[in-house]
C-alpha positions as CSV (number, residue, x, y, z in Angstrom):
1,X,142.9,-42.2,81.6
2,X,143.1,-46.0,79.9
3,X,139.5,-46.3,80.2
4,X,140.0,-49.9,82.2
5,X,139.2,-51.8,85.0
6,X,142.5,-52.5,86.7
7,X,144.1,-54.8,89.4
8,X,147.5,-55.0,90.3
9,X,149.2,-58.2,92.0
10,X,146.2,-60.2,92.0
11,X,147.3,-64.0,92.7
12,X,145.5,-66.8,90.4
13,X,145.6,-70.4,91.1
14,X,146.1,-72.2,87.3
15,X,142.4,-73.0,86.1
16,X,140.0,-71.2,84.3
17,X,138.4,-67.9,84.7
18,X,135.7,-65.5,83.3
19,X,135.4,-61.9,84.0
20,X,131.6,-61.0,86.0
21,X,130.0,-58.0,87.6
22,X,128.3,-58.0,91.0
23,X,129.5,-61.3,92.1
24,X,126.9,-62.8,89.4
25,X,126.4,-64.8,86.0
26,X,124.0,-62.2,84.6
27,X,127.1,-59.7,83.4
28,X,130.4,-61.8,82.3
29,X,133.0,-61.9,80.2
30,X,135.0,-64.5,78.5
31,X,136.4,-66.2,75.2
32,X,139.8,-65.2,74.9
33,X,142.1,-62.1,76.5
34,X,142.2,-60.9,72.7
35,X,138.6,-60.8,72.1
36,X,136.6,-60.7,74.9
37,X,132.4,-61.7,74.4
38,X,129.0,-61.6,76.8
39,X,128.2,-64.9,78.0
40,X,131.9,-66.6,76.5
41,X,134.0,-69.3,77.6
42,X,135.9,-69.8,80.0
43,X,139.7,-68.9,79.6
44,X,142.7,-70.7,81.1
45,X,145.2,-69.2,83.1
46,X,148.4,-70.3,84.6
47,X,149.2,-70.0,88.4
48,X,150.9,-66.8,89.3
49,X,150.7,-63.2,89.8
50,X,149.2,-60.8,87.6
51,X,148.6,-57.5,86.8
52,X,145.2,-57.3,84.8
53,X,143.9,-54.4,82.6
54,X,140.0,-55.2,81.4
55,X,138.6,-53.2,78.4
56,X,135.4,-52.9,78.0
57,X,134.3,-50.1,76.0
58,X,134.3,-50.2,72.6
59,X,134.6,-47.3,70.1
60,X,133.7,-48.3,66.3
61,X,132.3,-50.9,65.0
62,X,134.8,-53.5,64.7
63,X,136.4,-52.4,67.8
64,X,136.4,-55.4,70.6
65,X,136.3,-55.7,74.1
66,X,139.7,-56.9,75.2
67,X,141.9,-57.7,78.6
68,X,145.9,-57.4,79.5
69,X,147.1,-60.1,81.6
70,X,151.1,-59.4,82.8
71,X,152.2,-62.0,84.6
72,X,155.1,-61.1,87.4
């Protein structure tokens, strides 16, 4: 019903991570949580567990792709 990808208690080392599909570089995802781009940067994250909601779809023209990190 959100219209996201979801994971729930997902365990991340601190770093830097991207979002990719198919366990490749030819689809990803980075930049920042707030504004998410094909082919962006890489985006730090502190260690911990999360709960992560990726948006992808877009509706409008100004709309942007976006993800929802909650740390527990």
């Amino acid at each position: 019903t959100k219209k996201c990808w979801a994971i729930t208690d997902i365990t991340l080392s601190a770093g830097e991570m991207k979002f990719r599909a198919n366990d490749g570089w030819d689809i990803n995802v980075g930049g920042s949580f707030d504004n998410l781009v094909a082919n962006g940067g890489n985006i730090t994250v502190e260690a911990g567990t999360y709960d992560v909601e990726l948006y992808l779809e877009r509706s409008g023209n100004d709309a942007k792709m976006y993800a929802v990190m909650t740390k527990k």
